[in-house]
GUSE-233415 format. One record per residue (C-alpha): x, y, z. Coordinates in pm, 1 decimal. Layout:
GUSE-233415
X	Y	Z $
...
This chain:
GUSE-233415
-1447.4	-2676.0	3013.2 $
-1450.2	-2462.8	2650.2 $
-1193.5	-2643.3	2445.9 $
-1003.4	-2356.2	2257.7 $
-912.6	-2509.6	1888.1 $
-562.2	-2461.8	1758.5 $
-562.9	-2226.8	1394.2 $
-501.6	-2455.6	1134.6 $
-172.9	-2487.6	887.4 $
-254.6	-2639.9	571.4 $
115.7	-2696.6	381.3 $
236.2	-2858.9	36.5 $
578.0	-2898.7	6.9 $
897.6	-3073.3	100.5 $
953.9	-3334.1	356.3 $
1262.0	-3579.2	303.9 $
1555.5	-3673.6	411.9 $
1859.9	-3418.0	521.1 $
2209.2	-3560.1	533.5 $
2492.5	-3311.9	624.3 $
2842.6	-3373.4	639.7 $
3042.7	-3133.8	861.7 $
3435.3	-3105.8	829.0 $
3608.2	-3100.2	1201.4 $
3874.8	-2882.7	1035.2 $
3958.8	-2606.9	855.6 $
3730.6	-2691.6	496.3 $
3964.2	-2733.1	190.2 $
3790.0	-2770.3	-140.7 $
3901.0	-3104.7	-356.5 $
3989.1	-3276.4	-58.6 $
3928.8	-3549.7	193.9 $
3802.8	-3370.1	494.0 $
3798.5	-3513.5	864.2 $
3439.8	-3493.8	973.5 $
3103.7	-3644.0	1087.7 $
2821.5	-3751.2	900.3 $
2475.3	-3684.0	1024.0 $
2091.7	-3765.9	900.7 $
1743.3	-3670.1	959.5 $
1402.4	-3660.9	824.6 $
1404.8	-3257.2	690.2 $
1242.2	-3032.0	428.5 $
1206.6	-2695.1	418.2 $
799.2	-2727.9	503.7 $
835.8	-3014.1	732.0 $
1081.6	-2830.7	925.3 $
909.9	-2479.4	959.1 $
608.9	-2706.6	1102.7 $
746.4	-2908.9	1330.2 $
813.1	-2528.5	1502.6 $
466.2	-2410.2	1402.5 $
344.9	-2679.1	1598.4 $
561.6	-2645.8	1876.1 $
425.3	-2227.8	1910.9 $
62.2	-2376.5	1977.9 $
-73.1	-2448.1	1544.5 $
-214.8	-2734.9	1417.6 $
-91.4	-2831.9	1071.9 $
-151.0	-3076.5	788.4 $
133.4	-3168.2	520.7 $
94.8	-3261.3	175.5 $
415.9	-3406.7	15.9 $
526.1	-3719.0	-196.0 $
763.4	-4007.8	-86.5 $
917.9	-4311.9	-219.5 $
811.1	-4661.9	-53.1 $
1199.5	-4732.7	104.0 $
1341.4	-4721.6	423.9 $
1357.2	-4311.3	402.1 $
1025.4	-4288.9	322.0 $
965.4	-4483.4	660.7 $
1176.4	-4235.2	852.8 $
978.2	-3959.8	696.8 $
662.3	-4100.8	769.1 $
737.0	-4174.3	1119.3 $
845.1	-3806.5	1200.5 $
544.8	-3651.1	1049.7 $
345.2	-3877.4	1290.3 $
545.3	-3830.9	1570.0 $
551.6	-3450.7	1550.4 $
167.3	-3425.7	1544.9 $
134.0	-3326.0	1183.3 $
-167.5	-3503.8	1025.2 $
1.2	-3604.6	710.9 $
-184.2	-3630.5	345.7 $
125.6	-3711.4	180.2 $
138.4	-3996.9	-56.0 $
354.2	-4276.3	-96.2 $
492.7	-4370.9	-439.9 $
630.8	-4758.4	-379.4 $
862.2	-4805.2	-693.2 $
1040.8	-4424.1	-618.9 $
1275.8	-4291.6	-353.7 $
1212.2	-4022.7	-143.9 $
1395.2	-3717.3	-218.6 $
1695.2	-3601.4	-23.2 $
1898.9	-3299.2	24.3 $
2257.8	-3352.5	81.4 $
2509.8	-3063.7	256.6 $
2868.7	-3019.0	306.9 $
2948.7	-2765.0	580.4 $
3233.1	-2651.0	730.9 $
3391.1	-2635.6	1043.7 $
3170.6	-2339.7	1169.0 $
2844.0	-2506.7	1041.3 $
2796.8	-2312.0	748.8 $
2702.2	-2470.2	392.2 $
3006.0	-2552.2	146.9 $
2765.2	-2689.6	-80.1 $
2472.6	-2891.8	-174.8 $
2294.9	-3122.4	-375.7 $
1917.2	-3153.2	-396.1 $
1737.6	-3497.8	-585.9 $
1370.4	-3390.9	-577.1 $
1256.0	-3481.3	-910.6 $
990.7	-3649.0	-730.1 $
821.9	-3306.6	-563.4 $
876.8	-3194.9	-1000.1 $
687.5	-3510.2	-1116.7 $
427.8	-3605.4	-849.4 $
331.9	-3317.8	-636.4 $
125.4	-3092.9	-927.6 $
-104.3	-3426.0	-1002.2 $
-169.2	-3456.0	-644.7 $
-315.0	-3047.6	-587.9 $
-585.0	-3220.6	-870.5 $
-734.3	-3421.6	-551.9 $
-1058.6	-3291.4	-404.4 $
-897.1	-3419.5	-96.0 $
-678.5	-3073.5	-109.0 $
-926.8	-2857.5	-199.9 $
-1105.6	-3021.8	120.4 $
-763.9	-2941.9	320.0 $
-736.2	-2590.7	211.7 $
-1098.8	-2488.8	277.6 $
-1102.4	-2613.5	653.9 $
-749.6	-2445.6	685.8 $
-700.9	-2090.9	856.6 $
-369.1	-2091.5	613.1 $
-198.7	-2190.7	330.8 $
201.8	-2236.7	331.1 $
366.7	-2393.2	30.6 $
783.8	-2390.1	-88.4 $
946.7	-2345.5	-420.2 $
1020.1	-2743.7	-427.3 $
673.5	-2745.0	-639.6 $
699.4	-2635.5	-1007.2 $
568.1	-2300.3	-1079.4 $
214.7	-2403.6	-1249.8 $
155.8	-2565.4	-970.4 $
238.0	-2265.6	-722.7 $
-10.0	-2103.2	-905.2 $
-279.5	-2398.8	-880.1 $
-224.8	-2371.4	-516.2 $
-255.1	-2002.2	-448.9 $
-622.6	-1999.2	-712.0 $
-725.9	-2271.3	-459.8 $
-599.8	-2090.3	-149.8 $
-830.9	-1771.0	-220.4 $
-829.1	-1481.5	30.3 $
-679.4	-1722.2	297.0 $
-298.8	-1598.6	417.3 $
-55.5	-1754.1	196.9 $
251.0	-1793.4	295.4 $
574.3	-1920.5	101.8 $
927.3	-2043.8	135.1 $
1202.6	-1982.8	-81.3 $
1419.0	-2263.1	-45.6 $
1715.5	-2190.2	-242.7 $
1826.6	-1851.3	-522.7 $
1758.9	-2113.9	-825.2 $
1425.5	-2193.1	-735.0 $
1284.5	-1880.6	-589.4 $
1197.0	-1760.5	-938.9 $
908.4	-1969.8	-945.6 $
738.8	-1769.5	-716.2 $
715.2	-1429.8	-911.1 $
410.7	-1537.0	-1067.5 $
236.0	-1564.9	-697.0 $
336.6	-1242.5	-571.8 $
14.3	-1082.8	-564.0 $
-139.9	-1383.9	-360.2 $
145.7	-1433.2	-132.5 $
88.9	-1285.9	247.2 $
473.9	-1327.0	328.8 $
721.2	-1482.2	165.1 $
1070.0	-1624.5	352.3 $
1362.7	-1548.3	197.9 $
1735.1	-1498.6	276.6 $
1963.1	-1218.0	90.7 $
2128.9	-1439.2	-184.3 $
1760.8	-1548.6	-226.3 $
1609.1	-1219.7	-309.7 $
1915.7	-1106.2	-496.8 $
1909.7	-1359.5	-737.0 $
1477.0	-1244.2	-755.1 $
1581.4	-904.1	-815.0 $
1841.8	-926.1	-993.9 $
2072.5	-631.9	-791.6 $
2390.7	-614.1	-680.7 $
2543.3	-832.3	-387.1 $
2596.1	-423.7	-308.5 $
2228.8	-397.9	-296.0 $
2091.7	-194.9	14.7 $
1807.6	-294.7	216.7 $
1581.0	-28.9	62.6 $
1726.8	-144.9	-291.0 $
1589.3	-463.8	-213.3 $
1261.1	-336.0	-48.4 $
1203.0	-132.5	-323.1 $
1272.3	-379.2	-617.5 $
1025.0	-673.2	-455.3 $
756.9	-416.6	-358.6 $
814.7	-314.0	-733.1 $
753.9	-664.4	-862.0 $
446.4	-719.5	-685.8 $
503.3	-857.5	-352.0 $
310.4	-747.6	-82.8 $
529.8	-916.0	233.8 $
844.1	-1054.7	321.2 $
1093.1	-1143.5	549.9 $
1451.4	-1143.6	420.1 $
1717.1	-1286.6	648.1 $
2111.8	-1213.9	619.0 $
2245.5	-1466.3	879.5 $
2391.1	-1296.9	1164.5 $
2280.4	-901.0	1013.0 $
2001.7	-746.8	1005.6 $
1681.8	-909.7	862.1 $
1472.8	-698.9	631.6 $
1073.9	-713.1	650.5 $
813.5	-589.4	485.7 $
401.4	-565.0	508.8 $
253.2	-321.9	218.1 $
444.0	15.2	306.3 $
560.7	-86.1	701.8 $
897.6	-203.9	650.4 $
1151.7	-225.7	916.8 $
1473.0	-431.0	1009.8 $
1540.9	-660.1	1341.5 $
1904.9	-726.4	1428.4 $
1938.3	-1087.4	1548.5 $
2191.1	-1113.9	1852.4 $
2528.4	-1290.2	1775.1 $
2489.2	-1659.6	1858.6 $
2794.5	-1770.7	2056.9 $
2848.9	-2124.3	1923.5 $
2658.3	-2218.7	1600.2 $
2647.7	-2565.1	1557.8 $
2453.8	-2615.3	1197.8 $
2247.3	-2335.1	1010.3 $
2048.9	-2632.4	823.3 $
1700.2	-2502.6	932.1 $
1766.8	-2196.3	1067.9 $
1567.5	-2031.9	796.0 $
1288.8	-2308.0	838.6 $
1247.3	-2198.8	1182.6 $
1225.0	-1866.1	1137.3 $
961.7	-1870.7	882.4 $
725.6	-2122.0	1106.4 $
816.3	-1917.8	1450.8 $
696.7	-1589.3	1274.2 $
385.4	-1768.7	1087.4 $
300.9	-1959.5	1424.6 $
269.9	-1564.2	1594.5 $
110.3	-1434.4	1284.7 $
-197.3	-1697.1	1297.7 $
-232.0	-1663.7	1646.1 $
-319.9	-1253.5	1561.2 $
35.2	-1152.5	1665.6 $
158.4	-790.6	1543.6 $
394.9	-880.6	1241.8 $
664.5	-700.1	1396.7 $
677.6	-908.3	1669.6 $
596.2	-1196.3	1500.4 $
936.4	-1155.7	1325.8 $
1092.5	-1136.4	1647.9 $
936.2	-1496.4	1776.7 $
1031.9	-1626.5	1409.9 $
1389.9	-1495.3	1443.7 $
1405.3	-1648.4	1859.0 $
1323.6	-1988.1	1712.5 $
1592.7	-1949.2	1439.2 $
1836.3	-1899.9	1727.1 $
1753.7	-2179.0	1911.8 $
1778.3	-2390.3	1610.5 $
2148.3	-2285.6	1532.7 $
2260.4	-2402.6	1848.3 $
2167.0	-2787.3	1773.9 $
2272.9	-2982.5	1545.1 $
1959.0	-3068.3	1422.4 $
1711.1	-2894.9	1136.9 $
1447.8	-2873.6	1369.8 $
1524.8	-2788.6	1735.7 $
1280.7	-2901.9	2017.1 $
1246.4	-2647.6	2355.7 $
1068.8	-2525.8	2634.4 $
839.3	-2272.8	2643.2 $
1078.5	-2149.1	2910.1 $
1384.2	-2154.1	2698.7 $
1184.3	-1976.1	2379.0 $
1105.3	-1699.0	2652.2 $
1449.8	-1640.5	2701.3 $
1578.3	-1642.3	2367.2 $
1308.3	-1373.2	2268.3 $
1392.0	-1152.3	2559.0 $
1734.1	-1143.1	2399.7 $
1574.7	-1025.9	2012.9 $
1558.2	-639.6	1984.1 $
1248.7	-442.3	1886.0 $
1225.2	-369.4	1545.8 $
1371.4	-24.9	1383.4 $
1153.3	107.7	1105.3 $
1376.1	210.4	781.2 $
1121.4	383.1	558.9 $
């Protein structure tokens, strides 16, 4: 029997813990809220693998932990997702978390993210031949704005003319990707994201903001807008895919996470990017309807969630 091997993910980036509080009533700022309190090994990378994986890619993660209980949880769900994991383990440090307030519908009030470690630890560890070892038995490289911007660039001069795909993460951090552009295959943003990159207008139109990243350098993007239309973009194709309303959201934590390994996932198995998108944006359905950063499903139920994602309309 002819054993077909999986393309490989090779990602640096953040996996920690995610601890969301939602209100069970209407949000008011400045005040005690009624709600629930929930926790779970997350991270922008660590998330958009766990769906990679699940869409039929191997993948290898490169992060940095503290030696406490978190770091344990982390660990754990690495292993148990079937991510070989390269990250290393700092004993006298805590593992960064990301903490979010949302409100009754699931969307984020606010948040507060205590990652000095990924700042301090994870440019010393791109040094390692280990990671240069990684990176040249990997199909693709996938990386997030949690690492400083020298280091994005170490990464990208070690990735070559592999794919190289990126994750915003959040509009304050974004900016350390400019200096990648040129390397980067795709990179996952949402609107407030790529404003903040462009500097333009919350006005801004979808060819505004086509226009000003194409301008700057990139070469490939996905830009989601929640429940509008997402923008894309490959060289000169760009077109937009309107998601489907999702009935009952029950957290967006991840949602973007999902979409960028769901349309990565299609991508490295040779998938059109077009409808790559639309896998990416069926698995960022399925995740809003858990309440959970990283939803888990048949391959029957990701059938039926893509049937339900239109085809894409060209704008340009």
């Amino acid at each position: 029997m002819i054993q077909v091997t999986k393309p490989l993910l090779f990602a640096v980036g953040g996996a920690h813990l995610d601890r969301r509080g939602q209100s069970l009533v209407p949000f008011v700022p400045g005040a005690s809220n009624p709600g629930i309190m929930r926790e779970e090994p997350g991270g922008g990378v660590f998330n958009a693998l766990r769906l990679a994986v699940q869409r039929g890619i191997a993948a290898e993660i490169l992060s940095v932990r503290g030696g406490d209980r978190i770091g344990e949880m982390v660990g754990a769900a690495i292993e148990s997702a079937g991510i070989h994991d390269g990250s290393v383990v700092f004993m006298d440090r805590a593992t960064p978390s990301y903490t979010a307030i949302l409100d009754e519908h699931g969307d984020v009030v606010a948040g507060i993210a205590d990652m000095g470690l990924y700042e301090l630890a994870l440019p010393r560890q791109l040094r390692r031949r280990k990671v240069r070892d990684s990176i040249a038995m990997a199909d693709a490289v996938f990386c997030d704005a949690n690492l400083p911007s020298d280091a994005l660039q170490r990464l990208a001069s070690l990735t070559g003319e592999r794919p190289l795909f990126a994750l915003a993460i959040s509009p304050a951090k974004v900016s350390r990707l400019a200096p990648i552009f040129g390397n980067l295959t795709c990179l996952f943003m949402n609107r407030r994201e790529a404003l903040a990159l462009t500097g333009l207008g919350s006005d801004a139109g979808l060819k505004d903001i086509y226009k000003a990243l194409h301008a700057g350098g990139l070469k490939g993007a996905v830009i989601s807008n929640g429940g509008e239309a997402a923008l894309a973009f490959s060289g000169n194709d760009v077109f937009t895919i309107h998601p489907p309303a999702v009935d009952e959201i029950a957290d967006v934590t991840g949602a973007g996470d999902a979409l960028a390994g769901g349309t990565i996932a299609a991508l490295m198995r040779a998938v059109a990017f077009d409808q790559a998108l639309r896998e990416g944006l069926a698995a960022s359905m399925l995740t809003l309807k858990v309440h959970s950063a990283s939803a888990r499903f048949t391959r029957q139920e990701f059938e039926m969630a893509l049937a339900h994602i239109p085809a894409a309309a060209a704008i340009l």
